[in-house]
C-alpha positions as CSV (number, residue, x, y, z in Angstrom):
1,X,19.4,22.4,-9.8
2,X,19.9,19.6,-7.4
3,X,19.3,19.4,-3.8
4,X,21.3,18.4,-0.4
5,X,19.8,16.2,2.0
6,X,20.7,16.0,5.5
7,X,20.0,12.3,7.0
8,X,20.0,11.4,10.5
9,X,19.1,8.7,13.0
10,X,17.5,10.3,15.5
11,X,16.2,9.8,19.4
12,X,12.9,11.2,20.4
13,X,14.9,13.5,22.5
14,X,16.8,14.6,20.0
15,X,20.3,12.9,19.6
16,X,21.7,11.4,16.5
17,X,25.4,10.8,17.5
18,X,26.6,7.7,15.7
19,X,24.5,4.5,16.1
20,X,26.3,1.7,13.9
21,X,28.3,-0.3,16.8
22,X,29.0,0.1,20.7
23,X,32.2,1.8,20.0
24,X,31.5,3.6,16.6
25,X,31.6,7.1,18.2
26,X,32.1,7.7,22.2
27,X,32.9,11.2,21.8
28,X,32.2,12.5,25.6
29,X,32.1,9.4,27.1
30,X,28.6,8.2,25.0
31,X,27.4,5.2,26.4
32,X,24.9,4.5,24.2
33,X,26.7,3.5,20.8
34,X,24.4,0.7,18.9
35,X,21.2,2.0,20.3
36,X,19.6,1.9,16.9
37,X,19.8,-1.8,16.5
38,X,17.3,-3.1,18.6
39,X,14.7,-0.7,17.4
40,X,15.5,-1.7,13.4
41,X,13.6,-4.1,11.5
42,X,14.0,-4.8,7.8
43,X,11.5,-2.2,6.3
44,X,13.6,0.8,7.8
45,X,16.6,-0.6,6.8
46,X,15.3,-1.0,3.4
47,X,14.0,2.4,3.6
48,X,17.6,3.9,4.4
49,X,19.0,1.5,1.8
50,X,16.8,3.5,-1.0
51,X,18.0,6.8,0.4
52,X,21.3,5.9,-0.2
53,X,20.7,4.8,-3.7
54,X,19.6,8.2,-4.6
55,X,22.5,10.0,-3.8
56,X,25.1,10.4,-6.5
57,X,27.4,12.4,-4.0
58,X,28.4,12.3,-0.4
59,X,28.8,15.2,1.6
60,X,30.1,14.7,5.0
61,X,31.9,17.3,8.1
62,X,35.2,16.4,9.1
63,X,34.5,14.3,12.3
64,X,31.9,12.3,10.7
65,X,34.2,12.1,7.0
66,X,36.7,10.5,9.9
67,X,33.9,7.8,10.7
68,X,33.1,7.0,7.4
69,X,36.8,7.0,5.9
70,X,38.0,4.5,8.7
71,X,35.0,2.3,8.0
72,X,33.6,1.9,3.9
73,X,36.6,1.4,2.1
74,X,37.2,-1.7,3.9
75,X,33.6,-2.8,3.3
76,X,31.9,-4.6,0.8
77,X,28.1,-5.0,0.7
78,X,25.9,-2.8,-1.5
79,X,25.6,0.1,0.3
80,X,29.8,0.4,0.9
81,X,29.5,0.1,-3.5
82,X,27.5,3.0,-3.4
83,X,29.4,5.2,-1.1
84,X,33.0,4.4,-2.2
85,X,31.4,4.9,-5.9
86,X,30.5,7.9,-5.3
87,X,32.4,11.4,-5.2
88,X,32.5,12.4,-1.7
89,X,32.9,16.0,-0.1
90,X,34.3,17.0,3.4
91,X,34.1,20.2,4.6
92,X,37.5,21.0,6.3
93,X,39.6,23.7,7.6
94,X,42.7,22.0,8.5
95,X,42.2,18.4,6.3
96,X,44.8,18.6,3.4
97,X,45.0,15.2,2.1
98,X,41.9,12.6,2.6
99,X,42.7,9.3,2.4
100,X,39.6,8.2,1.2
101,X,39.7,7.8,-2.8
102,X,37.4,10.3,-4.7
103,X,37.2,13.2,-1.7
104,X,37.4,16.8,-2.2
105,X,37.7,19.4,0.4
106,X,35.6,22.1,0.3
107,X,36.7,25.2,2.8
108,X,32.8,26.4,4.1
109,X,29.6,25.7,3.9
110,X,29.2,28.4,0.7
111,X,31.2,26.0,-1.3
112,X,29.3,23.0,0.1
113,X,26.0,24.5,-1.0
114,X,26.9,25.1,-4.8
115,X,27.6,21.3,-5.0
116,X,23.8,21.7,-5.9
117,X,25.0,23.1,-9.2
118,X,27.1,19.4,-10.5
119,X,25.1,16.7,-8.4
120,X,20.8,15.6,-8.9
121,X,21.0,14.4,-5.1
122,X,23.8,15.2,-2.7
123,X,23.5,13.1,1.0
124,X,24.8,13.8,4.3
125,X,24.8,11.8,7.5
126,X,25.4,12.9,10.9
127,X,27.6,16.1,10.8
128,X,25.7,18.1,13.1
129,X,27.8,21.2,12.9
130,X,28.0,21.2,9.2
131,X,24.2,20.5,8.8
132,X,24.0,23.5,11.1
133,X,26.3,25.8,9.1
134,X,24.2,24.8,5.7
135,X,21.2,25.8,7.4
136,X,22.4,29.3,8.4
137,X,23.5,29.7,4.7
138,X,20.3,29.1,3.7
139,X,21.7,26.0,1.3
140,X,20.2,22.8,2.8
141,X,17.3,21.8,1.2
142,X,16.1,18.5,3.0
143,X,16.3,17.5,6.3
144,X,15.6,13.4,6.4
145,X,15.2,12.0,9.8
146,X,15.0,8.5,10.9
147,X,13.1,8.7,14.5
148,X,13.6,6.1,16.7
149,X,11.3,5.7,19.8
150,X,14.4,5.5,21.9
151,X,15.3,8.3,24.5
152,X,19.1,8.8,25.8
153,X,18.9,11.9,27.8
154,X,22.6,12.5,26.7
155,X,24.4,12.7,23.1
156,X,25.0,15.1,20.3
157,X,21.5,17.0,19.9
158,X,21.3,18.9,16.1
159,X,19.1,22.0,17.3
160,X,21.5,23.0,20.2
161,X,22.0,26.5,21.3
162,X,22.7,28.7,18.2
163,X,20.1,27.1,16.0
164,X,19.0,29.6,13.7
165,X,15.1,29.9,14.5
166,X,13.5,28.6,11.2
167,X,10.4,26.3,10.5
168,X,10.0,23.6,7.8
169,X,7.4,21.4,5.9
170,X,6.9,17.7,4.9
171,X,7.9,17.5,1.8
172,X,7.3,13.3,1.5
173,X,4.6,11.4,3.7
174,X,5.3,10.2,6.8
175,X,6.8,6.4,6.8
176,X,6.0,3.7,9.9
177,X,7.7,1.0,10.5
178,X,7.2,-2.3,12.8
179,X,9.3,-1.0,15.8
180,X,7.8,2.1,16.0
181,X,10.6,4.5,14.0
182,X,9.4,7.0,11.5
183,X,10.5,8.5,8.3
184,X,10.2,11.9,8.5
185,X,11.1,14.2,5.4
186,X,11.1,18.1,5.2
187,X,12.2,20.8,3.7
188,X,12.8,24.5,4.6
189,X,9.7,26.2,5.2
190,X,11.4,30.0,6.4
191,X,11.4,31.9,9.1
192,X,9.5,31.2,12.3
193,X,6.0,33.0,12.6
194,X,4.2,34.3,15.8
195,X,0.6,35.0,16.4
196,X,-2.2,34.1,18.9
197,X,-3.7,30.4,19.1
198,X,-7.5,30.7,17.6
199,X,-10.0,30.1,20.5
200,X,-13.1,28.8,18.5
């Protein structure tokens, strides 16, 4: 059985809408495209770069299968080789013919989640909603997080109103790098737990 990872590059106040270039996603009037750039340095990078290499399928919601679709094809460095190489997924209602060579479209998060069935490692990036709609179905199995030590105070924010109360575990060490981002890797850990704080 294979597993779906969720990845995202994410502020310490929780937004991870799209941080490739100034203009890569100004959905709402973001201001703040390319924030992630000044806060890379090479070992993150490199860390994200042997993320990607693990996958041997791409799984992607519609808005962010948009992104992505307008962008790789027309790319050519090593991580565009991996990601037009591999078979990619969107998760549509209303997207009949991708234009993006290799895609299939899957109708709900049920069909999504039994990807884990064909594929060792199947990767997501951004797609909030979807990663939202895998978590209810209890099919996501990692959720990967690049934290930047960046705040925007506005953005797409993943555990929005609606989040299903759950609580997770590492399931890798935590990773540092030179500007101060983190990897952070964990895994669904159940339902969330009450009980007193212990006073000794």
């Amino acid at each position: 059985m294979g597993i779906i990872v969720a990845n995202l590059f994410i502020t310490l106040d929780g937004v991870y809408q799209a941080p490739g270039g100034r203009e890569e996603d100004p959905t709402d009037g973001f201001p703040f495209g390319g924030w992630q750039a000044p806060v890379s340095d090479e070992e993150a990078g490199a860390d994200i770069a042997a993320a990607i290499d693990r996958m041997d399928a791409l799984l992607l919601g519609r808005k962010t299968y948009d992104i992505f679709a307008s962008y790789w094809p027309h790319q050519s460095d090593e991580i565009a080789g991996v990601l037009n190489r591999v078979p990619k997924f969107v998760v549509s209602g209303s997207l009949t013919d991708p234009g993006w060579e290799d895609t299939t479209v899957l109708p709900d998060a049920a069909a999504a989640g039994r990807l884990r069935g064909q594929y060792d490692e199947v990767q997501m990036f951004g797609s909030g909603h979807l990663i939202r709609s895998l978590l209810a179905a209890d099919v996501l199995d990692r959720l990967h997080l690049w934290l930047y030590p960046v705040a925007l105070g506005q953005g797409k924010r993943l555990f929005d109103a609606g989040t299903v109360p759950s609580t997770f575990r590492l399931a890798e060490p935590v990773r540092s790098f030179p500007k101060g981002a983190v990897s952070l890797v964990y895994e669904h850990a159940g339902d969330v737990e009450t009980r007193e704080m212990d006073a000794s």
